[in-house]
Structure formats: structure tokens, C-alpha cells
C-alpha positions as CSV (number, residue, x, y, z in Angstrom):
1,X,-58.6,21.7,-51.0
2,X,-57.8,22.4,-47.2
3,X,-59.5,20.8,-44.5
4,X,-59.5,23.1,-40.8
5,X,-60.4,21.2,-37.9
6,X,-62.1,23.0,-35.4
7,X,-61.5,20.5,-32.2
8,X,-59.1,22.2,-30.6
9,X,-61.2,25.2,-30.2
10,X,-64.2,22.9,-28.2
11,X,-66.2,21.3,-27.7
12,X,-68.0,24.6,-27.3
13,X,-67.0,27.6,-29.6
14,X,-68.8,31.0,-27.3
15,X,-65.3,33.5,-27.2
16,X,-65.1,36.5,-30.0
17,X,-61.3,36.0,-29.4
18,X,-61.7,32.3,-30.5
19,X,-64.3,33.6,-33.3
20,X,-61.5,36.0,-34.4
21,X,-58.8,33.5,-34.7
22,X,-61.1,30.6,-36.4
23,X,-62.3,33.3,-38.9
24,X,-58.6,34.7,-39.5
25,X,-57.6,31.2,-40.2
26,X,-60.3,30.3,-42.6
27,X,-59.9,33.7,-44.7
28,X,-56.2,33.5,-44.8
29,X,-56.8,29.2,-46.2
30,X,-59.3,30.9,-48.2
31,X,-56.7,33.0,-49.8
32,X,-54.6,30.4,-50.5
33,X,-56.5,27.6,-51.7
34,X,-59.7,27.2,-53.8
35,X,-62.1,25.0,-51.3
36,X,-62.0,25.0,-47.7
37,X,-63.6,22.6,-45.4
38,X,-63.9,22.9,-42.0
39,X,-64.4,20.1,-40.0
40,X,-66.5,20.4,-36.9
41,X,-67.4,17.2,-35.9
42,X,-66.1,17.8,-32.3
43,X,-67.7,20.5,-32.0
44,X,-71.2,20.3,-29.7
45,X,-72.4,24.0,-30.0
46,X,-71.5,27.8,-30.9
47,X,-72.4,30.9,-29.8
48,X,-74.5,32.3,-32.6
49,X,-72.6,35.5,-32.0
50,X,-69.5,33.4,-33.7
51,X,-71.3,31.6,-35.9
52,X,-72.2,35.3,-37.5
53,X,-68.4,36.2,-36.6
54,X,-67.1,33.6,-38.3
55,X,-69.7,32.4,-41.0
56,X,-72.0,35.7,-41.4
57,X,-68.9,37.5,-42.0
58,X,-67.1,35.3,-44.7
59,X,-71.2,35.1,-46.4
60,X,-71.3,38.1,-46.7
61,X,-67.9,39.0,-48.1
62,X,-67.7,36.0,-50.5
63,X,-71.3,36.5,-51.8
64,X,-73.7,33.4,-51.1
65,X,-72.5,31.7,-54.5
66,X,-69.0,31.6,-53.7
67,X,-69.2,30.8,-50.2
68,X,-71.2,27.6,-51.2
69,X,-68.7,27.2,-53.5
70,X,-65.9,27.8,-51.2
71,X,-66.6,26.9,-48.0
72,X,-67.8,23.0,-47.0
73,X,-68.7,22.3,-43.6
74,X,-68.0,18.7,-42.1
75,X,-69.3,17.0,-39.1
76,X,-72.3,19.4,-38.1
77,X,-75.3,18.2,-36.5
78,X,-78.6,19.5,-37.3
79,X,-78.1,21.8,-34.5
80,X,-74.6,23.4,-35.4
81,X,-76.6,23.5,-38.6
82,X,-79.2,25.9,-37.5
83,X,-76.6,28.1,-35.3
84,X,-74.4,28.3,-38.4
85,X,-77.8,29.5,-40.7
86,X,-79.2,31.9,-38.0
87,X,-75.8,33.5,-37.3
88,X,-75.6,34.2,-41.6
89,X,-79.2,35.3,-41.1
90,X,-77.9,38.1,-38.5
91,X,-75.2,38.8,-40.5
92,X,-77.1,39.7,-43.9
93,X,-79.8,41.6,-41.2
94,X,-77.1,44.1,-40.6
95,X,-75.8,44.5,-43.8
């Protein structure tokens, strides 16, 4: 298992370039080992147009099984929580 920590990229997450580079990091762990976590406990928000960017994206190309499976996030607060689910929910709208 790999943990990520996201701090460095906060405590607010609201660039696609940043969104790029966390979700090219994630897919390239992803490649290389089973489970991922990423911890986001520094984190206070995100743009929802990352959270699709990042989450949506990997949801959708994983399949919802497997991205339960694969991906654990750490740290989120109920809020991050909901910008994480609505940013999926986008993602699967335009699919």
C-alpha cells in the first residue's frame, strides 16, 4: 500500500494544473501498487472541478468496485467528503 499526502498542494486544492499533477501521481502509484491512500488531512477544501478531475476521473476509469477497492481517502472532513462525492457525481453525469 502507498500513502500520498496531499499537504503540499494546500490547504486549498482550486488549480486544474494542481488537479493534473495530484491525479497523474495517484494513477501512476496506482499502477504500481495495489491500494492507494491519499492522505488529505491538511487539506481544508477543493474545487469540485478537481475533485471530478481527480476523483471523477479515476471513478470512472477504475469502475466504482475497484476504486473502493483501490483508492482509501484519509483525513477528510465531512465537507471534503461531499466535494469529493459531488465531483464523482459530475463525473459519471458526463459519461
Amino acid at each position: 500500500m502507498k500513502v500520498i499526502d496531499l499537504n503540499s498542494y494546500g490547504p486549498i486544492i482550486g488549480s486544474k494544473s494542481v488537479g493534473g499533477e495530484i491525479y497523474v501521481l495517484i494513477k501512476g502509484e496506482l499502477g504500481r501498487h495495489d491500494v492507494v491512500t491519499i492522505d488529505i488531512a491538511g487539506i481544508k477544501s477543493m474545487a469540485t472541478f478537481c475533485a471530478k478531475q481527480i476523483f471523477g476521473k479515476l471513478y470512472i476509469e477504475l469502475g466504482s468496485k475497484l476504486f473502493f477497492e483501490k483508492i482509501i481517502i484519509k483525513g477528510a472532513d465531512a465537507d471534503l467528503r461531499t466535494i469529493i462525492q459531488i465531483g464523482i457525481q459530475h463525473a459519471i453525469e458526463e459519461t
